[in-house]
C-alpha positions in Angstrom: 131.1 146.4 103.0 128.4 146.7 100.4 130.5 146.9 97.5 132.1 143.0 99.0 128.3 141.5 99.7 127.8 143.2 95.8 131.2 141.2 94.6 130.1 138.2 96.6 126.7 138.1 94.8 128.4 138.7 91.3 131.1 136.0 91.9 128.6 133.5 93.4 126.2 133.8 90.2 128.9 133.4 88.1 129.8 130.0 89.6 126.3 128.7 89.2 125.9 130.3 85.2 129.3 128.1 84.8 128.8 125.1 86.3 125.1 125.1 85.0 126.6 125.8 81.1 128.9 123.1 81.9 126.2 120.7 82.8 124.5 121.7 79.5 127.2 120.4 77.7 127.4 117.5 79.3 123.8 116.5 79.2 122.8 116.8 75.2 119.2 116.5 74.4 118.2 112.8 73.7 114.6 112.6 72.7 113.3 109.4 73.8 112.5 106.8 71.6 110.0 104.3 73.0 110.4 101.7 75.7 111.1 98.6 76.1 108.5 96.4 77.5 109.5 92.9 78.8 106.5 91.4 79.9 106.8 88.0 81.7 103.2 85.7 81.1 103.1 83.3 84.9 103.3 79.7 84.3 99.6 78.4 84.5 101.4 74.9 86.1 101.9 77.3 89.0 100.3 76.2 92.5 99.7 79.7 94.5 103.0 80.9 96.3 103.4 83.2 99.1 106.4 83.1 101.5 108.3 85.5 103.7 112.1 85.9 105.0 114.4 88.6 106.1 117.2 89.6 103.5 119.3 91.4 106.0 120.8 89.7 109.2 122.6 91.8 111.2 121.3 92.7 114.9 120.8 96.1 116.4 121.7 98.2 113.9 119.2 99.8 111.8 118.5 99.2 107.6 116.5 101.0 105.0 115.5 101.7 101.8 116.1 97.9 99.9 116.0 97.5 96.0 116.5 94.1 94.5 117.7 93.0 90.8 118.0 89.5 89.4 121.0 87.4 88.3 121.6 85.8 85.3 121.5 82.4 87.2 118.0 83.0 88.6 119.2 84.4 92.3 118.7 87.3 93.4 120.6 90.2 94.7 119.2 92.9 97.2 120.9 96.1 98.8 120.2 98.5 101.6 121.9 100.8 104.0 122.7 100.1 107.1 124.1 101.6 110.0 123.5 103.2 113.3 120.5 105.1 112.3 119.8 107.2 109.0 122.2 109.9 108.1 124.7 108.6 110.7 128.5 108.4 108.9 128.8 104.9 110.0 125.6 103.6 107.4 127.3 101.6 104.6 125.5 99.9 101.7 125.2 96.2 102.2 124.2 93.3 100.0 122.7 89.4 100.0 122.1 87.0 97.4 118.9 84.7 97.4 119.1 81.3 95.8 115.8 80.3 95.1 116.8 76.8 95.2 117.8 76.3 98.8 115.7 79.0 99.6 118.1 80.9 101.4 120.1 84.5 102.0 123.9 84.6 101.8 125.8 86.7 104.4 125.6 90.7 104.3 128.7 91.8 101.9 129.7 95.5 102.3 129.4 96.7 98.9 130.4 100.6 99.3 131.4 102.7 102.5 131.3 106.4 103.1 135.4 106.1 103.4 135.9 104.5 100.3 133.6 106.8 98.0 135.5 109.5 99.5 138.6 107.9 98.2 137.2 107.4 94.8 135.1 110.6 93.7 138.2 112.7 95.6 135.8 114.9 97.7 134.3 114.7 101.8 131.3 112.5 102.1 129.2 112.8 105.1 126.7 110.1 104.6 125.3 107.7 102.5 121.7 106.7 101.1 119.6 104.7 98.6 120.7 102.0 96.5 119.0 101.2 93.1 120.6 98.9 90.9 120.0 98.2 87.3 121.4 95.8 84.9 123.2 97.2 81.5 122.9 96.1 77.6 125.8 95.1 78.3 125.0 92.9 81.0 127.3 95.0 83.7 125.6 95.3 86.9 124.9 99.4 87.3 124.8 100.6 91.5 123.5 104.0 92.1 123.5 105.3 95.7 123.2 108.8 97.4 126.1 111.0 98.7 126.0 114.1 100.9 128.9 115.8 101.2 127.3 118.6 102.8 123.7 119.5 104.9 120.9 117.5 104.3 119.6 115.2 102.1 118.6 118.0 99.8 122.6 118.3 99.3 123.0 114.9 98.1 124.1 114.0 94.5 124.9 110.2 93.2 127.5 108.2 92.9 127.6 104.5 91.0 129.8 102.1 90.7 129.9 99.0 88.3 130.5 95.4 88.7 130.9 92.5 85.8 130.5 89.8 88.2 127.0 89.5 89.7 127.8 92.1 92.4 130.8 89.9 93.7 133.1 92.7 93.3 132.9 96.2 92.3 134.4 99.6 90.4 135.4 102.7 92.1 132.8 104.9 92.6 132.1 107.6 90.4 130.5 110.8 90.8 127.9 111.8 88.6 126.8 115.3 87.2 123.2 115.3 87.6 122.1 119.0 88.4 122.7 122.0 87.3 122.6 124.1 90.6 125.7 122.6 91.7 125.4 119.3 91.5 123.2 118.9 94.7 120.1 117.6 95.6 119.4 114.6 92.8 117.9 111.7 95.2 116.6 108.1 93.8 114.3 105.4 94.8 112.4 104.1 91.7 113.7 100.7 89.6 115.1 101.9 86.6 114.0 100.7 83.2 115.2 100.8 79.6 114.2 102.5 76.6 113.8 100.9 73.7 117.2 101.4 71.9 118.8 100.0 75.0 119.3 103.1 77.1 118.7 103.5 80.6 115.7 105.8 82.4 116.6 105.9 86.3 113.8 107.8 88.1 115.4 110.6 90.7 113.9 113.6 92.1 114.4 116.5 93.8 114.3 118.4 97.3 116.1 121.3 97.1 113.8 124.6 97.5 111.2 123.1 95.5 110.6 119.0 95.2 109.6 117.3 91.7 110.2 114.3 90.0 112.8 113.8 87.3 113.9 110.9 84.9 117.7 110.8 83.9 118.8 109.2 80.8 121.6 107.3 80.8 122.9 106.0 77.2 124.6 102.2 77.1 128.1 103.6 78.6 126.7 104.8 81.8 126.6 108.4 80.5 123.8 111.0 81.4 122.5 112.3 78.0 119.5 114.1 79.4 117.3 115.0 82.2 113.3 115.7 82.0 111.0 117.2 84.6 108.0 114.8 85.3 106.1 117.4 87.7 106.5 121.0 88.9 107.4 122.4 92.4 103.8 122.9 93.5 102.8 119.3 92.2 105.4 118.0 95.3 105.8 114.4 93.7 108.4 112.8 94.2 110.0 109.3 93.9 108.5 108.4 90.9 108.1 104.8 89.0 107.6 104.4 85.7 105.2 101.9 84.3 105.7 101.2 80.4 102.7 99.6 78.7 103.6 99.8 75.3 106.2 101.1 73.2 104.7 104.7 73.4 102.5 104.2 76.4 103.7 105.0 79.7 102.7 105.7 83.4 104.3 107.3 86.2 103.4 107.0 89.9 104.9 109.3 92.4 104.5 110.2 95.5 102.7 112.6 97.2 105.0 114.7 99.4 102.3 117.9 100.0 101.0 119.1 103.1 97.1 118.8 101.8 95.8 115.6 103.4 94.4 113.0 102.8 97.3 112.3 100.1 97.1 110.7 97.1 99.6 108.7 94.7 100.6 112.0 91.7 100.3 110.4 88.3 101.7 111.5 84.6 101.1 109.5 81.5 102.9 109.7 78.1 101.7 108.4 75.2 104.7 109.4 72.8 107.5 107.0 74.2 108.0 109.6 76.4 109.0 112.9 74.8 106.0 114.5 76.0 104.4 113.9 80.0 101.3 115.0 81.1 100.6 117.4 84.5 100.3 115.6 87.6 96.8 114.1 88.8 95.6 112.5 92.2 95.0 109.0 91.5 92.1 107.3 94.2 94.7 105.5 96.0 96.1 106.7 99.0 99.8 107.0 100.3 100.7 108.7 103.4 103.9 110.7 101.8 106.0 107.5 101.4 107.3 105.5 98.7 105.5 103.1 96.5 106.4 100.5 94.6 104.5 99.6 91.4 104.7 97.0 88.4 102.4 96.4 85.1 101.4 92.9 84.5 101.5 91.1 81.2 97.6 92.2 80.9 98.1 95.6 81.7 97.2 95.6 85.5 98.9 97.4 87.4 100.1 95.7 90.9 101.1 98.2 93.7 102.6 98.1 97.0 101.5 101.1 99.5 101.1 102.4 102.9 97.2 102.5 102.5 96.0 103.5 105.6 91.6 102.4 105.6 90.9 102.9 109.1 88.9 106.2 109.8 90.6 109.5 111.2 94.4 107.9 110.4 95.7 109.3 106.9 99.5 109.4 108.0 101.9 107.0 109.1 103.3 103.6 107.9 102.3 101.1 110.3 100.3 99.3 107.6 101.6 98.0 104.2 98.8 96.6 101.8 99.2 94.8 98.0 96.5 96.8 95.9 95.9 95.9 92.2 94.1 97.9 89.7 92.4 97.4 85.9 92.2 100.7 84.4 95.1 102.5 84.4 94.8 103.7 88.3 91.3 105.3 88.2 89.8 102.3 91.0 92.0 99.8 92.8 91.6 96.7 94.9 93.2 95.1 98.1 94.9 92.0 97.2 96.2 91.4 100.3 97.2 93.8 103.7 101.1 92.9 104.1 101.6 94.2 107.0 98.7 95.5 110.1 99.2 97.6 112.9 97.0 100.5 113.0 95.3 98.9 116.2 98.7 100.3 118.0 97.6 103.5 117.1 94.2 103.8 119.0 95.6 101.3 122.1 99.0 102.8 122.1 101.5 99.9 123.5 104.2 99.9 126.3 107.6 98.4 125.7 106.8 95.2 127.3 103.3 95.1 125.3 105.0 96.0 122.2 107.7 93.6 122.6 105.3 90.6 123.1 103.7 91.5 119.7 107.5 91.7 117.6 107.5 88.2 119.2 104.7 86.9 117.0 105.5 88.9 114.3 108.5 86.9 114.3 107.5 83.5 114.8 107.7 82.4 111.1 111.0 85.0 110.1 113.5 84.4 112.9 115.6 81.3 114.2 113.7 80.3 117.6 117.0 80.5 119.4 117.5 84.1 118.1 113.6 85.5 118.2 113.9 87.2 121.5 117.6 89.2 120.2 115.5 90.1 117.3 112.9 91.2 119.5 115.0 93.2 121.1 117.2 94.8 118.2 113.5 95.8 116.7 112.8 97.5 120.1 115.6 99.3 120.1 115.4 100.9 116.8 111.5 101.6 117.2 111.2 102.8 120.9 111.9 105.8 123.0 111.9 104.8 126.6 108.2 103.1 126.9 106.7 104.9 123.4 107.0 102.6 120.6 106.1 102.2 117.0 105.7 99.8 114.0 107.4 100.7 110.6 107.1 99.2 107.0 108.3 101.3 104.3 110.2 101.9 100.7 108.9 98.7 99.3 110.6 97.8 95.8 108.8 95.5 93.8 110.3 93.3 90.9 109.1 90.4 88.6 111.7 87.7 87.7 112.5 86.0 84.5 110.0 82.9 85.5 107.7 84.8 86.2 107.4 85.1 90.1 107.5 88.2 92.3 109.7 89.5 94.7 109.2 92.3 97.1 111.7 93.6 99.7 110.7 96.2 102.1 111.8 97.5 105.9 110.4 96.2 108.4 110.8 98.1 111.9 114.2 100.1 110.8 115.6 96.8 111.9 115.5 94.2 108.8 114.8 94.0 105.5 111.7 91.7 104.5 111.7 90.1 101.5 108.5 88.4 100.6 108.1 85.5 97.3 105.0 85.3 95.3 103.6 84.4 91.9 100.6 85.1 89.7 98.1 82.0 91.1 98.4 83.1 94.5 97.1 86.8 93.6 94.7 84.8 91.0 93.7 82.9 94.5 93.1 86.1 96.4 91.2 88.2 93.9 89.0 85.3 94.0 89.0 85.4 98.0 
C-alpha cells in the first residue's frame, strides 16, 4: 500500500512538471512595451447628464457580474450571467445592446450556454461565470467568460469566443491555457486594455491555495504570450484594474480580499510600461472585499466606483455603492456622488413587507408602472429568506465612450443589471455641489 500512495505521488508530480513545461512553452516571455492611452477630452457644449435604466429584463431569475464594451456605431453592448442563482448549471451568459439614440435596451440574446461550451472545448462544464469583453486591433469583438469543470470557483479556467459582427453572432468557444497547475483557477473581472504595439492585457487572478492578481498578455491573434504576477499570496488582491496614465506610467487597483478589517483598495504602480510592478499598498479608500471599478480621466483623475461603506461600526457588506474621485494618484479621495444607499436597513433591519414597500420606490423611475410590483417581487425573491431580507449592489464596470460620456453597469439586488449614463459636466456640477 505504501509503495502505490509512493507511485501515486510520483505519477501525480509528473503530470503537473508536464503540463506546467508545456504551459511554458506555450506562454513565451513578452516584455511589455508601453501602453496605449486613449484619452477622450468631454465636450464643454455638454449640459450635465445623469440617467438610469436596467440592462437586463428578465424576471425572477437572478444576474451578475455585467461588463460593457462600445460599438463602432456608438451603441453599446453589455453582458452578464444569468440563471437560477450563482453556480447553478442553468446560468448562461446573456447580452443587450443600448442605442443611445432612442434610449433604449434590445432584448436579452443568449450569447454562450454551459451545453454549448461543452460541445466546443470537448470537456464537462459545470457552470459558468464572468464575462469581459474587449475589442481587437483587428476590430473582432473578444468574449472571455469563466468555466468550471470541476469544484469551485477556484477550479475555473476561461474560455472566449469571437464574433466579427458587433456581438450578433459568435465563434465556438475555445479553451484557453492560462495556468500552469493544471489549468485551474484563472478568474477575471477587470476591462481589459491594450498595450501600446496593439496587444491585449486582460486583468485575471487567482484563488487557488493562495489568491493574487495576475495580467495575461494576449498578442493580436488572441494568443497568450505571457502572464505576470501583480501581488503575492499574503497581499490577497485580487480583481485587479489597470489604469494607464502614460506610455510608461501605470496603476493598478485591486481588491482587498484579506481577513484584516477595515479593508482597503491594494494598489501597484509601474512606471516602466509595465515590465516592472511595485508591492502592494493600502490605498485610503475603502472596499468591503468586492469589486471596483475604476477609470483615469483625460487630466489624470482617477474616477472610481466602490462599495464605500461611511457609516460607523459597518466595514462589510454592499448595500451602498458610492462614485469617489481622486487627484493624486489614490493617496485622498472624494464622494462624487452615493449611487446607491441602504445602510439604514442594517441598524432597522426590514421585514418582507417593509422591504418590499422600499424596492417599490427604488423602482419608481427603472420599471414599467404596469410591471413595478413583478419586479418588486422577482427582487424579493432573489434577496430574501422567509422574512430576513437584504439589498445588493455589486461588480460595477465602468467605461468611457468615444464622445466622451460614461457608462456604468452594475447589479442591482441579484435581480437586474443597472446601467447608469453620465458625462463630464454633471460630475463638474457635483464637485461643485
Amino acid at each position: 500500500m505504501k509503495k502505490e500512495r509512493v507511485d501515486f505521488s510520483v505519477m501525480g508530480l509528473l503530470i503537473v512538471i508536464a503540463f506546467a513545461r508545456g504551459f511554458y512553452k506555450t506562454i513565451q516571455y513578452h516584455p511589455a512595451a508601453g501602453f496605449q492611452t486613449n484619452f477622450t477630452p468631454a465636450s464643454m457644449a455638454q449640459r450635465p447628464r445623469f440617467q438610469s435604466d436596467f440592462a437586463s429584463s428578465k424576471l425572477h431569475i437572478q444576474t451578475h457580474a455585467a461588463s460593457l464594451v462600445e460599438l463602432k456605431n456608438g451603441n453599446l453592448r453589455a453582458f452578464w450571467f444569468s440563471g437560477s442563482r450563482e453556480g447553478a448549471r442553468d446560468v448562461e451568459i446573456h447580452s443587450a445592446v443600448f442605442d443611445p439614440k432612442s434610449n433604449k435596451w434590445s432584448a436579452e440574446q443568449v450569447v454562450a450556454t454551459r451545453q454549448d461550451t461543452e460541445k466546443s472545448v470537448l470537456r464537462y462544464v459545470s457552470k459558468l461565470g464572468n464575462p469581459v469583453c474587449a475589442r481587437a486591433s483587428d476590430g473582432k469583438l473578444w468574449l472571455f467568460y469563466v468555466t468550471v469543470s470541476l469544484g469551485g470557483w477556484s477550479g475555473s479556467s476561461l474560455t472566449m469566443k469571437t464574433s466579427s459582427d458587433e456581438g450578433k453572432t459568435w465563434s465556438a468557444a475555445q479553451r484557453l491555457v492560462t495556468s500552469p497547475f493544471l489549468n485551474v483557477s484563472t478568474l477575471l473581472k477587470g476591462t481589459p486594455f491594450f498595450y501600446k504595439d496593439g496587444t491585449v492585457g486582460l486583468p485575471v487572478y487567482q484563488e487557488f491555495i493562495q489568491k493574487f492578481a495576475e495580467i495575461l498578455h494576449f498578442d493580436r491573434n488572441g494568443n497568450v504570450i505571457d502572464l505576470q504576477r501583480l501581488s503575492a499570496g499574503k497581499d490577497e488582491g485580487l480583481q485587479p484594474v489597470i489604469l494607464a496614465k502614460s506610455t510608461f506610467e501605470a496603476l493598478a487597483l485591486m481588491r482587498n480580499s484579506g481577513e484584516k478589517e477595515p479593508q482597503h483598495v491594494l494598489a501597484v504602480s509601474t512606471k516602466d510600461g509595465g515590465r516592472h510592478w511595485t508591492t502592494p499598498q493600502k490605498l485610503p479608500l475603502l472596499n468591503p472585499d468586492s469589486a471596483l471599478s475604476v477609470i483615469v480621466l483625460p487630466d489624470r483623475r482617477i474616477l472610481a466606483v466602490v462599495n464605500n461603506q461611511k457609516r460607523q461600526g459597518i466595514s462589510k457588506g454592499r448595500d451602498a455603492l458610492a462614485l469617489m474621485i481622486s487627484a493624486d494618484d489614490g493617496k485622498s479621495w472624494k464622494m462624487v456622488y452615493r449611487l446607491e444607499n441602504q445602510l439604514a436597513a442594517r441598524e432597522n433591519p426590514l421585514n418582507k413587507t417593509t422591504y418590499l414597500n422600499n424596492v417599490r420606490k427604488q423602482l419608481l423611475q427603472l420599471a414599467p408602472d404596469s410591471q413595478r410590483e413583478e419586479y418588486a417581487q422577482s427582487t424579493a425573491s432573489a434577496m430574501c429568506i422567509g422574512d430576513d431580507c437584504g439589498f445588493e449592489y455589486s461588480y460595477p464596470y465602468l467605461i468611457q465612450t468615444r464622445n466622451g460620456d460614461f457608462h456604468l453597469a452594475y447589479t442591482w439586488n441579484r435581480s437586474f443589471i443597472k446601467h447608469v449614463w453620465f458625462n463630464q459636466a454633471w460630475i463638474d456640477q457635483r464637485l461643485k455641489q
